[in-house]
C-alpha positions as a Python dict, from the first residue, in 0.01 Angstrom:
ca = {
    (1, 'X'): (0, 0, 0),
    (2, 'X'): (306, 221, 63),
    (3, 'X'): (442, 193, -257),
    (4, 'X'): (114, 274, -399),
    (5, 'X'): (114, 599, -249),
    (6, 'X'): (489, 671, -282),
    (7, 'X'): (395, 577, -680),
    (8, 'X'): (107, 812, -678),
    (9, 'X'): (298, 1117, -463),
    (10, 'X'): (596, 1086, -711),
    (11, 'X'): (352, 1126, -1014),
    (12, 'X'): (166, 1389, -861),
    (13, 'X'): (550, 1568, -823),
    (14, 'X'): (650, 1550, -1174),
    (15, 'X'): (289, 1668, -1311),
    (16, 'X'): (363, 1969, -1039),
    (17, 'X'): (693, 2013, -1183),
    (18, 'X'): (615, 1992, -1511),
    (19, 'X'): (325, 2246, -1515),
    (20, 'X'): (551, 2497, -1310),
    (21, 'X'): (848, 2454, -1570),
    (22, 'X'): (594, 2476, -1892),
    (23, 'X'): (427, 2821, -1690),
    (24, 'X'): (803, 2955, -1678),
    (25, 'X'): (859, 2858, -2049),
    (26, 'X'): (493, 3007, -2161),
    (27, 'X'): (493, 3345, -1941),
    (28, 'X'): (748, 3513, -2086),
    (29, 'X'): (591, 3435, -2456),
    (30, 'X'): (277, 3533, -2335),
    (31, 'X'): (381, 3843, -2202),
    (32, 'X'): (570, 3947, -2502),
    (33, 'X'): (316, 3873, -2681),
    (34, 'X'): (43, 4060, -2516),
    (35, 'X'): (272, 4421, -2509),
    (36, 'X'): (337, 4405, -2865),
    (37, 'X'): (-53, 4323, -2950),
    (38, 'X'): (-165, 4605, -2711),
    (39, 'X'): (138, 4830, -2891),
    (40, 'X'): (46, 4747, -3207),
    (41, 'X'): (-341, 4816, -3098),
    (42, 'X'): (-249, 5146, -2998),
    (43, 'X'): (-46, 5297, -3230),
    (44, 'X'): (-268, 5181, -3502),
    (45, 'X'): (-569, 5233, -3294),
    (46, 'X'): (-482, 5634, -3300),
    (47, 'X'): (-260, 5645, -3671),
    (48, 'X'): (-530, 5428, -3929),
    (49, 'X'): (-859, 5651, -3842),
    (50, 'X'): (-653, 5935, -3915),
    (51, 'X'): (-508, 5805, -4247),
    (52, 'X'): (-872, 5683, -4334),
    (53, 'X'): (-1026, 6012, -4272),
    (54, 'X'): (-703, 6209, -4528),
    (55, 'X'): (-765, 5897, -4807),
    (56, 'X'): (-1173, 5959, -4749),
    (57, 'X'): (-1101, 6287, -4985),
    (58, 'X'): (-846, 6178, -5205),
    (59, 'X'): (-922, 5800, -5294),
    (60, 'X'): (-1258, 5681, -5120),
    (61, 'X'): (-1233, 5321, -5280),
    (62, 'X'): (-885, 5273, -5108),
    (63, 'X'): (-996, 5435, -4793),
    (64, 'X'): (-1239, 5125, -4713),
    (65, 'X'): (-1050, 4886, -4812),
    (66, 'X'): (-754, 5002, -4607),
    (67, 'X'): (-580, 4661, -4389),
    (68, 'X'): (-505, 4683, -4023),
    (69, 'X'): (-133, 4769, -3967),
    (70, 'X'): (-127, 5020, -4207),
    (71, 'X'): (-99, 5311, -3950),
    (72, 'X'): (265, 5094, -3826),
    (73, 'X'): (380, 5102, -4165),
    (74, 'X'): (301, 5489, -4175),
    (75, 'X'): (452, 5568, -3877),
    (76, 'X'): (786, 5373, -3897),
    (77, 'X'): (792, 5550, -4275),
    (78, 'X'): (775, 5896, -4102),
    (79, 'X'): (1002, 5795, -3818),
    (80, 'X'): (1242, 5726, -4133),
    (81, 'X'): (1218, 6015, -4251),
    (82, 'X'): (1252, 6237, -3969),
    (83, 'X'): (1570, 6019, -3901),
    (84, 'X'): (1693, 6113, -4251),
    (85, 'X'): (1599, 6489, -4206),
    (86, 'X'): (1776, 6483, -3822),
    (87, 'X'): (2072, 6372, -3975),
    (88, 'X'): (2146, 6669, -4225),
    (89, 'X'): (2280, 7021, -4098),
    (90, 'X'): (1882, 7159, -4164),
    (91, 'X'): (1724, 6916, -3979),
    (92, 'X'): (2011, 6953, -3679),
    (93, 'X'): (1906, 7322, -3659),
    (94, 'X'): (1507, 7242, -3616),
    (95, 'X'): (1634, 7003, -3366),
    (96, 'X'): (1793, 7232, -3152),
    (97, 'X'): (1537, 7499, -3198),
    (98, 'X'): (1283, 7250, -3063),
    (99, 'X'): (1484, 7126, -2779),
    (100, 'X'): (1569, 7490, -2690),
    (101, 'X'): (1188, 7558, -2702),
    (102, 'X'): (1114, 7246, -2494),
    (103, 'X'): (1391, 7332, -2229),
    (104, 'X'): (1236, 7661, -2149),
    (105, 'X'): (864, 7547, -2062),
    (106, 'X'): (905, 7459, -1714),
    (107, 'X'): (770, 7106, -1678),
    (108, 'X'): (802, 6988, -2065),
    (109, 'X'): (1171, 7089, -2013),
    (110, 'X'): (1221, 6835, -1708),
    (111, 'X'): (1058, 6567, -1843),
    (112, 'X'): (1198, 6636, -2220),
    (113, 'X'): (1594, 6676, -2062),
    (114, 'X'): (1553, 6347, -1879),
    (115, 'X'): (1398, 6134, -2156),
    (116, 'X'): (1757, 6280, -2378),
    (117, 'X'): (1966, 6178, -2113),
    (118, 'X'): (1792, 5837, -2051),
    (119, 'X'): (1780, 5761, -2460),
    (120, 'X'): (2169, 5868, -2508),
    (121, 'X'): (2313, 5662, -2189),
    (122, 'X'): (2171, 5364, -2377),
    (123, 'X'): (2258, 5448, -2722),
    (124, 'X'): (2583, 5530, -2663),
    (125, 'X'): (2548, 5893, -2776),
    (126, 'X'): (2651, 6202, -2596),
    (127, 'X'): (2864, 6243, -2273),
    (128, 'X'): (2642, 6018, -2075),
    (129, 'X'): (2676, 5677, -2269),
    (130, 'X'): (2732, 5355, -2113),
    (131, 'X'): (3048, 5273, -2273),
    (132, 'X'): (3086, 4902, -2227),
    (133, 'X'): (2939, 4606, -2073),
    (134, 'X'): (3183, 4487, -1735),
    (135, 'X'): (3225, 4268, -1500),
    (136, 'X'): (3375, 4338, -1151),
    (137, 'X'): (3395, 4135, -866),
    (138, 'X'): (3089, 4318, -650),
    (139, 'X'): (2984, 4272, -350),
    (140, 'X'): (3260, 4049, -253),
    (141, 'X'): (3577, 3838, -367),
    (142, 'X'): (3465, 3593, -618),
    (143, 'X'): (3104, 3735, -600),
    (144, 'X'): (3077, 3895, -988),
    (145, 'X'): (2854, 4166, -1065),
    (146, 'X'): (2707, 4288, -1434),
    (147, 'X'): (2768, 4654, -1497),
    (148, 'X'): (2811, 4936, -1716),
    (149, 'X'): (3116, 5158, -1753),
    (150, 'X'): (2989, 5480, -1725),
    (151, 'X'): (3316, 5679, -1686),
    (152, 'X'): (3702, 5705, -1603),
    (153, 'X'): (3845, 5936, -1357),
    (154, 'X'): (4119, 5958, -1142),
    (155, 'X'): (4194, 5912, -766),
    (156, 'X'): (4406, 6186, -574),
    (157, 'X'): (4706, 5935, -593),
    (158, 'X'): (4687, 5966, -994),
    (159, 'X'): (4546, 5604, -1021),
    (160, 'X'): (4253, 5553, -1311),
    (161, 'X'): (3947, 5401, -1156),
    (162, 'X'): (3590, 5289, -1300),
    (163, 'X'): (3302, 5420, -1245),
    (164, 'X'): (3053, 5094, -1288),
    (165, 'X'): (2686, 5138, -1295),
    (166, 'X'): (2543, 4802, -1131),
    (167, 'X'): (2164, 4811, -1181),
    (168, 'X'): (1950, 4641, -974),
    (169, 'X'): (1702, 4292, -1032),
    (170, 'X'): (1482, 4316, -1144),
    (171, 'X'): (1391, 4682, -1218),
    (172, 'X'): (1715, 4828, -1413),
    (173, 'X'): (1637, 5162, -1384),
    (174, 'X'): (1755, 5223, -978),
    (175, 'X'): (2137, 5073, -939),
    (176, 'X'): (2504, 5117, -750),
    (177, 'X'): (2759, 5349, -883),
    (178, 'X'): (3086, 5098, -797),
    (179, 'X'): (3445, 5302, -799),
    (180, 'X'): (3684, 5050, -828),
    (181, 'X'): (4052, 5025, -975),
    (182, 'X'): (4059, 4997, -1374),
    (183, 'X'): (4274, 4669, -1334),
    (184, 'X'): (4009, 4545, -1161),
    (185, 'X'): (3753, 4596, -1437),
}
């Protein structure tokens, strides 16, 4: 009768297991899948009545028969070119002029400077890039921590040291700044 029950408890622990371990394979599909439908949802939820309502003068027939997605394919067209006009010395003046004109309304211009510094310490841009990906032995000896480099600077003894932004699990966005030796790095 034992073995019956030590049968039936050991079945009842892998079906357990194995429900747990497909959840932790399925959640993060599901998840993804789920921001990206209500992304999707959105932007084209806002962009295709709007390009319906311009082709409702100019080409009624095409208007109605308009497919889903087409406000995505709009936008990333426009993004495109606003990337291509950025990138000229024209489109590098407007820029500034609108960042200067964003800067100076008082709440816009907190929220505006923080989003730049936020975008360029990711992309690599600017004076406030993360330079590299590091490792450094954090909290402890042979205890390693992920981090970016976020700077060099040097002690009062003349010796270069790192500054290593550690972020924290699992929200990325609070972290340690780590000052250790560049050998160390």
């Amino acid at each position: 009768m034992k073995e019956k029950q030590s049968f039936w408890r050991k079945l009842l622990n892998a079906v357990r297991r194995n429900i747990v371990a497909g959840l932790l394979f399925l959640l993060p599909i599901a998840i993804t899948y789920l921001v990206l439908r209500f992304l999707f949802n959105t932007i084209d939820g806002v962009i295709y009545p709007a390009i319906q309502q311009i082709l409702m003068y100019f080409a009624p027939r095409l208007a109605r028969n308009l497919p889903r997605g087409t406000g995505i394919v709009i936008l990333l067209i426009l993004v495109y070119f606003i990337g291509l006009l950025g990138s000229n010395i024209l489109g590098k003046w407007v820029g500034k002029f609108i960042q200067r004109l964003f800067l100076r309304v008082p709440i816009v211009g907190v929220i505006y400077s923080t989003a730049k510094q936020l975008i360029e310490s990711f992309s690599g841009e600017g004076t406030t890039g993360f330079k590299r990906v590091v490792m450094i032995e954090y909290p402890r000896t042979n205890c390693w921590a992920i981090g970016f480099l976020t700077n060099l600077a040097n002690d009062e003894n003349g010796e270069q040291m790192a500054l290593v932004y550690i972020p924290t699990t699992p929200t990325p966005n609070s972290g340690w700044l780590a000052i250790v030796p560049i050998e160390d790095v």
